[in-house]
MMTF fields as JSON, N, C-alpha, C and O atoms, coordinates in Angstrom:
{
  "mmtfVersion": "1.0.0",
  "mmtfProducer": "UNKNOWN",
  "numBonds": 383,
  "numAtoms": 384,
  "numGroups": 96,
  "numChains": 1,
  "numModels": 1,
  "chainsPerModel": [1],
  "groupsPerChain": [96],
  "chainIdList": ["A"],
  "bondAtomList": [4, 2, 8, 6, 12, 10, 16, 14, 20, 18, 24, 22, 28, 26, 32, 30, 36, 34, 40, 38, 44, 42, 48, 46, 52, 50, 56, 54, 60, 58, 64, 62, 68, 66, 72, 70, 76, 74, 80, 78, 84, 82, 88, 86, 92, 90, 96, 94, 100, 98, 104, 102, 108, 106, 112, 110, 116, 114, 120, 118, 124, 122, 128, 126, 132, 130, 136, 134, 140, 138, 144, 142, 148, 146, 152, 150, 156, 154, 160, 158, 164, 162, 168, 166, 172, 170, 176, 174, 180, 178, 184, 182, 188, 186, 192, 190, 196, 194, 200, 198, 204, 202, 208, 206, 212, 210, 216, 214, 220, 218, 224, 222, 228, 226, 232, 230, 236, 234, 240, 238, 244, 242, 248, 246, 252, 250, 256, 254, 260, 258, 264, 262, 268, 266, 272, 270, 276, 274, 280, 278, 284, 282, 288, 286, 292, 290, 296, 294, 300, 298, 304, 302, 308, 306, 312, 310, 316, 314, 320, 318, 324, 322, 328, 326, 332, 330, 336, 334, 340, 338, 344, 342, 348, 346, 352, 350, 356, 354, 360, 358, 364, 362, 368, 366, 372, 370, 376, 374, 380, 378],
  "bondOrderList": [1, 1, 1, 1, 1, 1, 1, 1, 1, 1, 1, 1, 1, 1, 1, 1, 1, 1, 1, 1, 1, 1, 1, 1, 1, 1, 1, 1, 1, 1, 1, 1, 1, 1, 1, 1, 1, 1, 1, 1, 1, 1, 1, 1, 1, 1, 1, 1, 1, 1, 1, 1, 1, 1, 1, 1, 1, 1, 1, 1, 1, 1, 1, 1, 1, 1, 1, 1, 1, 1, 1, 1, 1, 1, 1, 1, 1, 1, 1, 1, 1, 1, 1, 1, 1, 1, 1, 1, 1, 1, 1, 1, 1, 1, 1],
  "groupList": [{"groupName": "UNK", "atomNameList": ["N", "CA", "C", "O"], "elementList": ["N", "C", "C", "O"], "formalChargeList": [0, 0, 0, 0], "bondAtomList": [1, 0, 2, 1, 3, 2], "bondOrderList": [1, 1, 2], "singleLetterCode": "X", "chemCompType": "L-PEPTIDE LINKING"}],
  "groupTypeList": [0, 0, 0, 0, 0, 0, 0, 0, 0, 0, 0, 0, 0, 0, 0, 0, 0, 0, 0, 0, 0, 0, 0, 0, 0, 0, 0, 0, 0, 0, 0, 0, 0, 0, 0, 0, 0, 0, 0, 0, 0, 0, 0, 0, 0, 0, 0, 0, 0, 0, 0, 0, 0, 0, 0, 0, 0, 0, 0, 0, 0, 0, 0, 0, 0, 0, 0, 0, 0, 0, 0, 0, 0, 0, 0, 0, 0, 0, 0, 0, 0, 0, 0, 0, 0, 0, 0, 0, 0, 0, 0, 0, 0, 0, 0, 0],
  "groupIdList": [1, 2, 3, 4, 5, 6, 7, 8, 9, 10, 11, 12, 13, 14, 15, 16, 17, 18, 19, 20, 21, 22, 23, 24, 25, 26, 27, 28, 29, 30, 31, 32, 33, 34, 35, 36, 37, 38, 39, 40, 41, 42, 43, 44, 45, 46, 47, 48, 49, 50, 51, 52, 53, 54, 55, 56, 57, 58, 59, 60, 61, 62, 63, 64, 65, 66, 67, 68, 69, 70, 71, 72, 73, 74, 75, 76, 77, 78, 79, 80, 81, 82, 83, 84, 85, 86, 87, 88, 89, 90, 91, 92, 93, 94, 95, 96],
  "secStructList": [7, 2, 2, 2, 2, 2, 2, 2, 2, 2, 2, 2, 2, 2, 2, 2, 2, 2, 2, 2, 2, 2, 2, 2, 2, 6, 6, 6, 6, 7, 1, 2, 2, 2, 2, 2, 2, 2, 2, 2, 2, 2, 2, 2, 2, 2, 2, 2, 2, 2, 2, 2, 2, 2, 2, 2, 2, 2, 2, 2, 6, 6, 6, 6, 7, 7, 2, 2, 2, 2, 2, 2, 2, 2, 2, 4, 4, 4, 1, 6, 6, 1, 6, 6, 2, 2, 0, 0, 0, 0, 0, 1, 1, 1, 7, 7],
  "xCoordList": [0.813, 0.0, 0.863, 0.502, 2.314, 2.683, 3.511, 3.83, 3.591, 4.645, 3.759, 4.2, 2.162, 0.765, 1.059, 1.452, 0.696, 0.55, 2.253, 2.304, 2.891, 4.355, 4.196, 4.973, 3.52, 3.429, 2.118, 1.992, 1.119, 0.083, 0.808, 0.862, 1.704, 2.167, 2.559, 2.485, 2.883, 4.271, 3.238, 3.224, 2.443, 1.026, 0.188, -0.563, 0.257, -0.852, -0.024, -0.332, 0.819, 1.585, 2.38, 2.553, 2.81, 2.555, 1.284, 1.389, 0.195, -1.6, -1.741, -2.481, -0.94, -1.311, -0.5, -0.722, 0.724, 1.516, 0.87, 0.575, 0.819, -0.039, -1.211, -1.504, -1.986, -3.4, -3.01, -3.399, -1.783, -1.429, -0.998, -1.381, 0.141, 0.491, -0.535, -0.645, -1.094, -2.906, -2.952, -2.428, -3.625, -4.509, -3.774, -4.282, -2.154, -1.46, -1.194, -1.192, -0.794, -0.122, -1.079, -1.169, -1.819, -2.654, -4.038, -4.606, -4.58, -5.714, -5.206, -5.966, -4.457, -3.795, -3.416, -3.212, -3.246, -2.905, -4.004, -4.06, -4.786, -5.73, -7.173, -6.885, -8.347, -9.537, -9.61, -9.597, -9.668, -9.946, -9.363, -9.929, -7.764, -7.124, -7.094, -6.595, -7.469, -7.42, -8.751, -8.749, -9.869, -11.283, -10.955, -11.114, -10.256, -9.723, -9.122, -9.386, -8.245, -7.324, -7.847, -7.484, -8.488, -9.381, -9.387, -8.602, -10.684, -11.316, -10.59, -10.647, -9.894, -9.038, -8.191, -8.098, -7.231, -6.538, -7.071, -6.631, -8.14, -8.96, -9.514, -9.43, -10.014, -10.538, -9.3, -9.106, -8.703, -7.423, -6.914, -6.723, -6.881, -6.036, -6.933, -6.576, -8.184, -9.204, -9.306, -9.595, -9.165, -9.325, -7.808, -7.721, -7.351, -5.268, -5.463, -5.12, -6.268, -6.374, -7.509, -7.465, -8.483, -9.38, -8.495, -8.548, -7.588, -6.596, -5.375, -4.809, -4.806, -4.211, -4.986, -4.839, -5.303, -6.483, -6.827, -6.628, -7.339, -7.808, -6.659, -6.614, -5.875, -4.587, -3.634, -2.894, -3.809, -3.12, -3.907, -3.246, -4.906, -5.664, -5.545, -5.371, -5.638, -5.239, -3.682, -3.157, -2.92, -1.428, -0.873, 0.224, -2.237, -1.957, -2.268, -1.608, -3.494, -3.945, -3.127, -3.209, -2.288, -0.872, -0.016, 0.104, 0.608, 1.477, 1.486, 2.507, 0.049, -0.033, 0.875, 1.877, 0.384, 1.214, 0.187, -0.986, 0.95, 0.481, -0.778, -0.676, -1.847, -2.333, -2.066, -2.609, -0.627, -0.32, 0.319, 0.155, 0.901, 1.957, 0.501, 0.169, -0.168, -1.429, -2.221, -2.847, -2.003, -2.516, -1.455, -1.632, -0.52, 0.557, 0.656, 0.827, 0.584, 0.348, -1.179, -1.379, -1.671, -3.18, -3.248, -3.754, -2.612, -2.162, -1.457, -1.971, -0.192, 0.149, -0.574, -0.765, -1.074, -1.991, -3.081, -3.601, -3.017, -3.571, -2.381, -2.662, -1.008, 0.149, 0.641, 0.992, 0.777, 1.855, 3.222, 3.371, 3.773, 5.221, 5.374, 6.416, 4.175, 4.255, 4.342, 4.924, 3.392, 3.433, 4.277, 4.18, 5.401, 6.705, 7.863, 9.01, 7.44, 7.969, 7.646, 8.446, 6.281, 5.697, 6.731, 7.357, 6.571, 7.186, 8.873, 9.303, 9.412, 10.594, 10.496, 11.701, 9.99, 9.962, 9.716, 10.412, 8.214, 7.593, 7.567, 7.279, 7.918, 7.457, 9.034, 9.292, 10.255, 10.947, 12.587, 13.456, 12.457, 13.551, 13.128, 13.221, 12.769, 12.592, 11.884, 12.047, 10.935, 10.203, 8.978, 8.249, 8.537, 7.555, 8.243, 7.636],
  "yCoordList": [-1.188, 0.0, 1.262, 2.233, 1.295, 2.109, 2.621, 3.722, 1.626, 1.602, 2.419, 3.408, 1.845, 2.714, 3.982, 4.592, 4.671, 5.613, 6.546, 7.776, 6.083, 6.721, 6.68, 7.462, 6.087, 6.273, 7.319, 7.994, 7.248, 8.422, 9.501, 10.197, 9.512, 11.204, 11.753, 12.865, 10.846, 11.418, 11.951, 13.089, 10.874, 10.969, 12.01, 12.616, 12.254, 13.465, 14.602, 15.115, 15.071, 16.103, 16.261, 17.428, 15.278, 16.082, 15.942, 16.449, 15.618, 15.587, 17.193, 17.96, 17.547, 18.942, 19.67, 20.705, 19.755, 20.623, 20.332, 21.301, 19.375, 19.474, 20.268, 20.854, 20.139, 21.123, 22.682, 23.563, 22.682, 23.952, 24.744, 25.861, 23.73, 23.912, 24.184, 25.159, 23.253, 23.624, 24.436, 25.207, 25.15, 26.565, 27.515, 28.417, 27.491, 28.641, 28.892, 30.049, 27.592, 27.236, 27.697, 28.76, 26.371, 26.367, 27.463, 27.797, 28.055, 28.796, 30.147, 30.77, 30.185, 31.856, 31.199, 31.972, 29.833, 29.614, 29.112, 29.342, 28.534, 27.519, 27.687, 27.128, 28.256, 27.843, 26.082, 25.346, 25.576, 24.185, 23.572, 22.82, 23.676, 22.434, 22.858, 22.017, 23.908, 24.137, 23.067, 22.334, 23.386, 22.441, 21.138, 20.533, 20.604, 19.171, 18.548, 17.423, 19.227, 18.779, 18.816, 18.048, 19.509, 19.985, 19.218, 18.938, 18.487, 17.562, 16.299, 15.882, 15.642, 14.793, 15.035, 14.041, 15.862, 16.295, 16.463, 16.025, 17.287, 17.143, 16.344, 16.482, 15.616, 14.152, 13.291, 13.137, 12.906, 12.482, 12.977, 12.371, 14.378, 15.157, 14.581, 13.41, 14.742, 14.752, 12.834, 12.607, 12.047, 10.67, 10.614, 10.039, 10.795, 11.036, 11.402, 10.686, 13.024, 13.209, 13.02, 13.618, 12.124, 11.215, 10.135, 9.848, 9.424, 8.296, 8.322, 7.329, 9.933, 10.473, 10.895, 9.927, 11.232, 11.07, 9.951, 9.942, 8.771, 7.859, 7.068, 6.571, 6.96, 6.434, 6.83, 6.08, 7.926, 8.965, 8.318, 7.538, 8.566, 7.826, 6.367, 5.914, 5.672, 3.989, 4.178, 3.069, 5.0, 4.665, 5.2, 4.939, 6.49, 6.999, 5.992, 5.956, 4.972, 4.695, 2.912, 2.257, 2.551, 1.574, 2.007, 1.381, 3.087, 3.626, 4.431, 5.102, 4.761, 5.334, 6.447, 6.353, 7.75, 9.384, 9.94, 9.606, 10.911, 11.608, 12.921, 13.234, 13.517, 14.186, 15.07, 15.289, 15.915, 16.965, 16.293, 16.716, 15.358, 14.875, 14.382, 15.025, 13.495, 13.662, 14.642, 14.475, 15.529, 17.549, 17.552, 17.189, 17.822, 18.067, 17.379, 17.894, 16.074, 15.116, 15.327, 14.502, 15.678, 16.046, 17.487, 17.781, 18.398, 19.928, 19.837, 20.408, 19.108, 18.95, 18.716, 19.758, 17.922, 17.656, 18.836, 18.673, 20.378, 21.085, 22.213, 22.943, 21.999, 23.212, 22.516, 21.348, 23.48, 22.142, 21.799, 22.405, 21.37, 20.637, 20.27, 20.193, 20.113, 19.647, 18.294, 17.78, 17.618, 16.135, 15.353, 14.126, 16.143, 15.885, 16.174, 15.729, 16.816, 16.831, 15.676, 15.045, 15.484, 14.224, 13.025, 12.331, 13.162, 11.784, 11.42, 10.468, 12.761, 12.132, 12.74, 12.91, 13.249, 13.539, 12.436, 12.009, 11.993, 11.597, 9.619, 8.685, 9.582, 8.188, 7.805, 6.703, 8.459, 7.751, 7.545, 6.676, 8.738, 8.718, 7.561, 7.845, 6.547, 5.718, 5.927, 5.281, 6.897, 7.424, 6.448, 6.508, 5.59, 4.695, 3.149, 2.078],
  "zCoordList": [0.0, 0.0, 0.0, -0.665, 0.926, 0.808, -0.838, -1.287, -1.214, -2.513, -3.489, -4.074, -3.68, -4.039, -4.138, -5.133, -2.22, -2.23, -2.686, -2.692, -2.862, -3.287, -4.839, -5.386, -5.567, -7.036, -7.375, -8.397, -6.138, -6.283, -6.623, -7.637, -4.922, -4.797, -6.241, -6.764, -6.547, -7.518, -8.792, -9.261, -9.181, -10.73, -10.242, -11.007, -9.068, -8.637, -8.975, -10.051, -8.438, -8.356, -9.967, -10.32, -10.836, -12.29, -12.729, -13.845, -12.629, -13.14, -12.772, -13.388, -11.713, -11.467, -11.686, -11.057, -12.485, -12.831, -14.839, -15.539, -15.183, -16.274, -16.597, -17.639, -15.191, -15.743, -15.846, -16.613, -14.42, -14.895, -16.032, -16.38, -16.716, -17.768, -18.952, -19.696, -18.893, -20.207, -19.96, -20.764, -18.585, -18.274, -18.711, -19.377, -18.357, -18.976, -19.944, -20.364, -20.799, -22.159, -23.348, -23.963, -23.437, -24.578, -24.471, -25.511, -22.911, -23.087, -24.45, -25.191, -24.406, -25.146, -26.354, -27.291, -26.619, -28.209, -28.929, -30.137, -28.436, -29.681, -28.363, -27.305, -28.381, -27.545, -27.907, -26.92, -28.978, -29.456, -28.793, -28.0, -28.878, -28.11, -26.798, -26.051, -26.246, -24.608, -23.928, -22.94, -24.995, -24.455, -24.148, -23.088, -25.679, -25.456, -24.69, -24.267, -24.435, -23.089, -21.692, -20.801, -21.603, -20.176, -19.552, -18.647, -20.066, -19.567, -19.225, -18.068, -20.167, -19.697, -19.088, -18.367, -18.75, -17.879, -15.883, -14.82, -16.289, -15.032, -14.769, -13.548, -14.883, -14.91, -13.909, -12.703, -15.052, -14.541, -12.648, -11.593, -13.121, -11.649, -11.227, -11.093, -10.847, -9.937, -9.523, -8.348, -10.096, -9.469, -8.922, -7.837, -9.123, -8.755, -7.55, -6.609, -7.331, -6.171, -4.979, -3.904, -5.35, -4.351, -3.865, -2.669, -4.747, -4.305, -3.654, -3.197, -3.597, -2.718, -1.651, -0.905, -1.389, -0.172, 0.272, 1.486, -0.171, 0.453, 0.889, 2.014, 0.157, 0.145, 1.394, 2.03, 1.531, 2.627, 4.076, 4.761, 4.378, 5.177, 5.426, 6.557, 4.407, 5.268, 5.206, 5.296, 5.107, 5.135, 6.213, 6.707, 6.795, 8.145, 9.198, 10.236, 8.907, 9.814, 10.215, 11.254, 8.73, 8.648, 9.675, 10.728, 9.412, 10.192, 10.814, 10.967, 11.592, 12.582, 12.855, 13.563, 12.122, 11.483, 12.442, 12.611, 13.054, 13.799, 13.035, 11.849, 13.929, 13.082, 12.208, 11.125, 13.06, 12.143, 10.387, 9.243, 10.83, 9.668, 8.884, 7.888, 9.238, 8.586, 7.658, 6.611, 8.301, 7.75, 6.991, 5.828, 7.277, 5.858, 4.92, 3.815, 5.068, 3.769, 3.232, 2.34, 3.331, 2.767, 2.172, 1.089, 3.123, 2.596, 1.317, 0.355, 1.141, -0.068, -0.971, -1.598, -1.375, -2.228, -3.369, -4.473, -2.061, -2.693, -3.652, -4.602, -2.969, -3.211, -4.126, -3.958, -5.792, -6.722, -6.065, -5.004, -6.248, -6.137, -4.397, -3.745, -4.005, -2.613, -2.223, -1.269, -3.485, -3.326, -3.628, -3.598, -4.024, -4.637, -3.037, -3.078, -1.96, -0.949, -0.049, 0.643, -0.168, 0.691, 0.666, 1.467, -0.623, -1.453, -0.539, 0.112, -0.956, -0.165, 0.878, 1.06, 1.79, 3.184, 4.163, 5.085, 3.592, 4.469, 3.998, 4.746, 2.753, 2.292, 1.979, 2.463, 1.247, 1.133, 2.251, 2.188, 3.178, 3.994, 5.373, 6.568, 4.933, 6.313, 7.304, 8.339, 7.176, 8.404, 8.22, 9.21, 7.284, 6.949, 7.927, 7.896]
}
């Protein structure tokens, strides 16, 4: 489960540097291909990040993470390049 939630962090956190990228990129070059991408893109982020979440939760409740570390691993999730801190903060330096 934990190995899971360490491949979430990582698909969540570019799913969301991607949407960013669309919103900035393509809204100002093409309306067409900005629509197209949208949706799949968000789509995507958005189940990425229910499974980081749920994921986060039975992995708190595996290894018993205190609440705050709990809150920060969930906080990430909303800041880009945060879930990219989780990852090695909290999941890959042995603290698991």
């Amino acid at each position: 489960m934990i190995k899971t939630f360490k491949i979430i962090a990582v698909l969540e956190g570019f799913s969301y540097l991607f949407l960013f990228a669309n919103m900035f990129i393509t809204k100002n070059i093409n309306l067409d291909i900005y629509k197209s991408i949208l949706y799949p893109l968000g789509m995507a982020h958005g189940v990425l990040f229910i499974a980081y979440l749920i994921l986060a939760l039975l992995v708190k409740i595996k290894v018993k993470w205190s609440i705050n570390t709990f809150l920060i691993v969930c906080a990430a999730s909303l800041i880009p390049f945060a879930t990219f801190y989780v990852e090695r903060k909290y999941l890959k330096n042995g603290n698991i």
